[in-house]
C-alpha positions in Angstrom: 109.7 123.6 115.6 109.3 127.4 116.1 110.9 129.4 119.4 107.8 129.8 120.2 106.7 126.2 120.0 109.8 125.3 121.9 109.3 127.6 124.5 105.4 127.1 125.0 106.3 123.2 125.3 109.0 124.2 128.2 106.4 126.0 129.9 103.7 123.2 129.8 106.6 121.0 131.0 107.7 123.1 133.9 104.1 123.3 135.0 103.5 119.8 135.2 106.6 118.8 137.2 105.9 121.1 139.7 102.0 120.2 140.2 103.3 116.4 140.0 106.0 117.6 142.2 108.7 115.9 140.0 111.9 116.6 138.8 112.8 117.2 134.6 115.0 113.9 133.5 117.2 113.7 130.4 116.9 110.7 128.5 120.5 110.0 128.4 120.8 109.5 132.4 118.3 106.3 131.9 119.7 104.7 128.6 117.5 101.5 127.3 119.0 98.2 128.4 117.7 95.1 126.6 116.5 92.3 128.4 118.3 89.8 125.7 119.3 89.9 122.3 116.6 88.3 120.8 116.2 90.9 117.9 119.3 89.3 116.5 119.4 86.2 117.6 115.7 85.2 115.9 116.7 83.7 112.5 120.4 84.4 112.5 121.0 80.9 112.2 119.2 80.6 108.6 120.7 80.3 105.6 119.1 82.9 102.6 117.6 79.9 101.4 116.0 78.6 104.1 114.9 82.8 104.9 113.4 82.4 101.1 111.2 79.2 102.1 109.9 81.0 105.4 109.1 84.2 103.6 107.4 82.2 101.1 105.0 79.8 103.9 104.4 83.3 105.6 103.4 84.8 102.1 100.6 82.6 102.2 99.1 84.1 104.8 99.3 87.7 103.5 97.8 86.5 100.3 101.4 87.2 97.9 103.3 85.2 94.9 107.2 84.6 95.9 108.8 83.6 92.8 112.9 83.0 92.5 114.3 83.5 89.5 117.8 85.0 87.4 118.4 88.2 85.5 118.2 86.3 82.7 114.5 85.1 83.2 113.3 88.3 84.8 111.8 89.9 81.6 109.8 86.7 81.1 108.7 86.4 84.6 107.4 90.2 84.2 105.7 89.5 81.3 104.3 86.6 82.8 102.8 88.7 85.4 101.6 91.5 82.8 99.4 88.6 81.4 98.0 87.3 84.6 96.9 91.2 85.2 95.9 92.0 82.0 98.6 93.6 80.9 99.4 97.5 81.8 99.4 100.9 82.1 102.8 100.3 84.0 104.3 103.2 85.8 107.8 102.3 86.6 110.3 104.7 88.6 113.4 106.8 87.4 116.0 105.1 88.5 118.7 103.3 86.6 118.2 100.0 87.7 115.2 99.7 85.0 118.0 100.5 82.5 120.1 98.2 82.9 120.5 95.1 79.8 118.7 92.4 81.8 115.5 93.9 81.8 115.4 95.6 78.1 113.4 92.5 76.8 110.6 93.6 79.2 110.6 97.0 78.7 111.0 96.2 74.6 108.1 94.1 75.2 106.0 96.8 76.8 107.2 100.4 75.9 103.7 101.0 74.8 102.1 101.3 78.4 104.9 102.0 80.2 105.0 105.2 82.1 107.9 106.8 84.5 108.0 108.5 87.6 109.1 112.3 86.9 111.3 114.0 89.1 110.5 117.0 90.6 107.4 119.0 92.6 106.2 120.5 89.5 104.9 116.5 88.1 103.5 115.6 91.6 100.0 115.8 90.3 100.8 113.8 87.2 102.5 111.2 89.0 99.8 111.1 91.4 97.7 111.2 88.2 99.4 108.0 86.7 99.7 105.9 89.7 96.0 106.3 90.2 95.4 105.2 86.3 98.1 102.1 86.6 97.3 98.9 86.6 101.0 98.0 87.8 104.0 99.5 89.5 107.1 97.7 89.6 110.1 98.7 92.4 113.6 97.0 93.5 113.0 96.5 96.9 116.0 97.6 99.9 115.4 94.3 101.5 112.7 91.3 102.1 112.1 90.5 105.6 111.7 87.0 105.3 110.0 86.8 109.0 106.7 88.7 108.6 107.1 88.4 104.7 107.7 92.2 104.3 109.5 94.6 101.6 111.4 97.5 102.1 111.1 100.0 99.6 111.9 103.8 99.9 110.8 106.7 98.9 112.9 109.5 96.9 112.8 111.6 93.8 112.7 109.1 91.4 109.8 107.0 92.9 107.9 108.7 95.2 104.9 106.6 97.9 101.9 106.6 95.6 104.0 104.4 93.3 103.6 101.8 95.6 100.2 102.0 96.9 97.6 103.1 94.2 98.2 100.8 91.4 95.9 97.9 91.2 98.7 95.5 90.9 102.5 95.9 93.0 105.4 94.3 91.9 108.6 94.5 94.2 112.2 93.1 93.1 114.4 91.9 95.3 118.3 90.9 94.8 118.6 87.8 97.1 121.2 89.4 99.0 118.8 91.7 100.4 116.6 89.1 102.2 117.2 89.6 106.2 115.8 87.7 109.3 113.6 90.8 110.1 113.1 94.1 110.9 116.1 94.2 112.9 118.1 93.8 110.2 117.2 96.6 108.1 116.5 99.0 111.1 120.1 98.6 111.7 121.2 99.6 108.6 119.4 102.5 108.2 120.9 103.5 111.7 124.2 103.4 110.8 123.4 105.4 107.6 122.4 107.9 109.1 125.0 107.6 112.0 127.6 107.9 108.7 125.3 111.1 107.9 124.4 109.3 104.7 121.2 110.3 102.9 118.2 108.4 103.1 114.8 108.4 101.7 112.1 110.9 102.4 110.1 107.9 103.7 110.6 104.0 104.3 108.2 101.6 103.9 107.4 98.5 105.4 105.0 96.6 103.1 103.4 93.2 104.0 101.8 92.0 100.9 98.0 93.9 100.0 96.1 95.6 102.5 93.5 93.2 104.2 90.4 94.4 106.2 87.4 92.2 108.2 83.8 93.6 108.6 81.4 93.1 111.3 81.1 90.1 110.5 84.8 89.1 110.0 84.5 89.0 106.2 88.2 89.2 104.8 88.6 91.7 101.8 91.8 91.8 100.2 93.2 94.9 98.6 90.6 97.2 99.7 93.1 100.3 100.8 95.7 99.5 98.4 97.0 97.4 95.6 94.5 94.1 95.0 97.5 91.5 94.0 101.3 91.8 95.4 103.6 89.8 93.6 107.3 89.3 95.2 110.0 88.7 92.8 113.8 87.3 94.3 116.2 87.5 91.8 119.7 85.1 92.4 122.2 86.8 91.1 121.4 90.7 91.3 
């Protein structure tokens, strides 16, 4: 914010308090006080695997595939996918965790169609180019909140936010130490991140399955802002 934004905000403020006849308040001097602890306390008493089986009753409401598996079946779930969709374009980000030996039968499999995300602002058209042209994008996930059946996913150089939402078909990857109660969790520890000064994203996402919207007439349409099929993928031993 410019000096000049700054000070024209002051001078609005000032204004107001004395036609309200108030007195300016810092934030500090009236801290927020919970109530209760309920933010923590909801779920903490589930094991992961009982988190996995309420994620996966509330994905059936939000219209998304759970599926558990190992690294060692993960290619052949993918490509199980890749044939319930009909196969790619696939635009998959620049990260290292699509390098790694688990997943080279998949990628093997479909080197053909693949596309990556490139890094840097002089590929933002082409990447915005490719998602739009994808039928699937596969990310690893920061967490699955297993609550409102939600992934985390951020974004960064090496996957930037129309990966995830203009692709017909989403795939998120989750290591099953990453599933958490709910938001709580993961809004805690992005908070101590950046207490650490730690870098984060540019943007975090909070994505509940494919976007759903109702008519006039209360007509559900699945998809219709966003990917058309979700698919969740939990993997053991990552």
């Amino acid at each position: 914010m410019t000096n000049a934004k700054i000070q024209g905000r002051e001078n609005f403020l000032k204004s107001l308090h004395e036609k309200l006849g108030t007195t300016p308040q810092l934030v500090t001097e009236h801290p927020f006080i919970p109530v209760n602890d309920l933010p923590h306390e909801q779920l903490a008493d589930k094991s992961t695997e009982e988190l996995i089986e309420i994620a996966r009753e509330k994905l059936k409401d939000i219209h998304t595939e759970l599926q558990v598996t190992t690294t060692a079946e993960l290619s052949d779930v993918l490509l199980g996918i890749m044939k319930e969709v009909a196969g790619g374009p696939i635009l998959l980000p620049s990260t290292p965790a699509f390098k790694a030996d688990f997943l080279a039968p998949f990628i093997e499999a479909e080197k053909a169609d693949i596309h990556y995300w490139q890094q840097g602002n002089d590929y933002r058209e082409l990447n915005i180019k490719q998602a739009q042209a994808s039928n699937v994008s596969i990310a690893f996930a920061e967490f699955l909140l297993a609550e409102s059946g939600t992934v985390v996913v951020e974004s960064s150089a090496a996957q930037g936010r129309t990966l995830h939402f203009l692709p017909d078909n989403y795939i998120a990857i989750i290591p099953k130490s990453k599933i958490v109660a709910r938001s709580t969790q993961a809004a805690d520890f992005y908070a101590e991140k950046i207490a650490k000064g730690e870098a984060t994203g540019s943007a975090i996402h909070f994505i509940s399955g494919p976007s759903n919207s109702g008519d006039i007439e209360m007509e559900l349409v699945v998809g219709l802002h966003g990917p058309v099929k979700v698919y969740y993928i939990v993997v053991e031993d990552l």
